[in-house]
N, C-alpha and C positions, 0 to 999 in steps of 0.2 A: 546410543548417545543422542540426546536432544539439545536441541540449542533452542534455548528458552527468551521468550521477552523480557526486554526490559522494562515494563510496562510503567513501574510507577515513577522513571524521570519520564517517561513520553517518547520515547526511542524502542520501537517494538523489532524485535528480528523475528520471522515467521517459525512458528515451531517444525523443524524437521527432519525427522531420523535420517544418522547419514546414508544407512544402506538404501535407505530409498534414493535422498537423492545423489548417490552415485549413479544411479541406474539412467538419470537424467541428463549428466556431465557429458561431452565429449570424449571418448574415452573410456569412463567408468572410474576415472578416477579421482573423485569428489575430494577426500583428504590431503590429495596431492595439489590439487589446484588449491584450496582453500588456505591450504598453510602456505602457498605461492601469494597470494590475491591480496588485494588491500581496497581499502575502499576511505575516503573521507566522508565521516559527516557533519554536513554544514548547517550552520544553526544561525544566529542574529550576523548581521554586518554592522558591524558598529560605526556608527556616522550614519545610518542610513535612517534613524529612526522608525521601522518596519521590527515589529515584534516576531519571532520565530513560535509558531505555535504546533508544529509538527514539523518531524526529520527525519527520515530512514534513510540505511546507507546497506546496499545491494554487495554484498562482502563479493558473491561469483562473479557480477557483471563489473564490478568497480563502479557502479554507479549511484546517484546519492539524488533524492528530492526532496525540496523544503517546501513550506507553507508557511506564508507569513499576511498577519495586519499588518497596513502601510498605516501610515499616519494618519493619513484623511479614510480609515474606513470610517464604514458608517452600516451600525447593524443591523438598520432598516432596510438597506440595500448592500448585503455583506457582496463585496468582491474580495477576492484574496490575491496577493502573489503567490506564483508557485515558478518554483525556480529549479532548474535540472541540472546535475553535472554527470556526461560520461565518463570513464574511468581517464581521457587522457586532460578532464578535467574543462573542456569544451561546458560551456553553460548556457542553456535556451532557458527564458522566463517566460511570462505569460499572465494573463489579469482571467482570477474565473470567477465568471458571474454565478456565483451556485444555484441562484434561482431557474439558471438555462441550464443547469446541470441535467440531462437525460442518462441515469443509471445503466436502459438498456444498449447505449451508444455514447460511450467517453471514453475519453482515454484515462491514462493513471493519474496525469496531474489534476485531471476534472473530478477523479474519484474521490482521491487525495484529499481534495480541497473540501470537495461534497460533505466528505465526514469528519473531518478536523473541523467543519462546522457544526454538523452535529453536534461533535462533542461540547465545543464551545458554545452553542447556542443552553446547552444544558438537555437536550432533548435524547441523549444518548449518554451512556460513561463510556471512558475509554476503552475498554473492553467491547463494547456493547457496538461501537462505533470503528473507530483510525483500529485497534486494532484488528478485527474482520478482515477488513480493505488490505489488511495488509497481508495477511494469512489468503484469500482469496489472488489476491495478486502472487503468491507463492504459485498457487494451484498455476492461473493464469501463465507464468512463468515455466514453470515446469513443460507446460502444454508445449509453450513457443516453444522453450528450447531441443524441444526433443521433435520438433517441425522442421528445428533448425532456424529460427528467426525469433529475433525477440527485438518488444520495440515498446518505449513508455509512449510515442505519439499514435500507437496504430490502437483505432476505437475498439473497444470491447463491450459486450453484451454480458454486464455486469451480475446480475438478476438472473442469469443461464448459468453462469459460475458458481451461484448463491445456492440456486434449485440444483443443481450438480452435484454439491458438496451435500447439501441437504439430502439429497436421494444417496450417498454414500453412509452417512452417518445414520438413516434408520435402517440399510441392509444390515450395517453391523451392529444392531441392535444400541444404540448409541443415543435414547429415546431424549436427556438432558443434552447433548451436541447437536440434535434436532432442531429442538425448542428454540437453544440462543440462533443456530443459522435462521430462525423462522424470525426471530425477531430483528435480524439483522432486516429481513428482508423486506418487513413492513418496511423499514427506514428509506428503502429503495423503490417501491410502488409505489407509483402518485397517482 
């Protein structure tokens, strides 16, 4: 069974078979948690005038991040909100400047943001862009939890995840899964 994006409202869930990730769960028992689990995703706040332009909502973790235009952006110097809620619904926000965005050293909400501008800037589709990040944050996630930690504030070496998934996809002969991770990754070398 796969659990597919939802890519064309802009609410991406990472593609991924569940027998894998049961293997990942505490446990092993991915079905059982997940028909447990809830998550909200949050999207514009109304009154706030701040456009929501990316949302994914973390079904395992209960946790959910947005990206939003504030009123006063400005595309010449794009800063974004990016807003965080754990599952007990605890909210940390934060202003990223995506021009200091370092690929090899950010965390999720700086990735987040990185390529929800991409996308918006028109320089990537969504495919091409937010969803990557978010399939890649899958992989990322995987990793921690089977570390046993997982954390949207702790930096990650985005472009090693990139190159990782890329050297998976041509053992398995996978020469079109290649190519898009290669072009993802242009997006992420500067």
């Amino acid at each position: 069974m796969n659990v597919n994006g939802i890519g064309a409202t802009g609410y991406p869930a990472a593609g991924y078979e569940t027998r894998r990730a049961e293997r990942n769960v505490t446990g092993g028992k991915f079905s059982e948690q997940a028909a447990q689990a809830t998550a909200t995703l949050h999207g514009a706040e109304e009154g706030s005038g701040d456009i929501a332009i990316s949302s994914w909502a973390d079904v395992v973790s209960g946790s959910s991040i947005s990206v939003y235009k504030t009123q006063d952006f400005d595309a010449a110097n794009p800063v974004y909100k990016v807003k965080t809620w754990d599952k007990s619904g605890n909210v940390t926000e934060q202003m990223v400047d995506v021009s200091k965005v370092d690929p090899e050293n950010c965390d999720t909400a700086e990735m987040y943001a990185y390529t929800a501008h991409l996308k918006e800037s028109g320089k990537g589709s969504f495919e091409d862009t937010v969803l990557k990040a978010a399939v890649a944050k899958a992989v990322k996630n995987a990793e921690q939890r089977s570390a046993g930690s997982w954390s949207f504030s702790e930096k990650t070496d985005w472009v090693k995840i990139v190159n990782d998934i890329m050297q998976s996809e041509y053992q398995y002969g996978d020469l079109k899964g290649y190519m898009e991770w290669k072009k993802f990754l242009g997006f992420l070398e500067k």
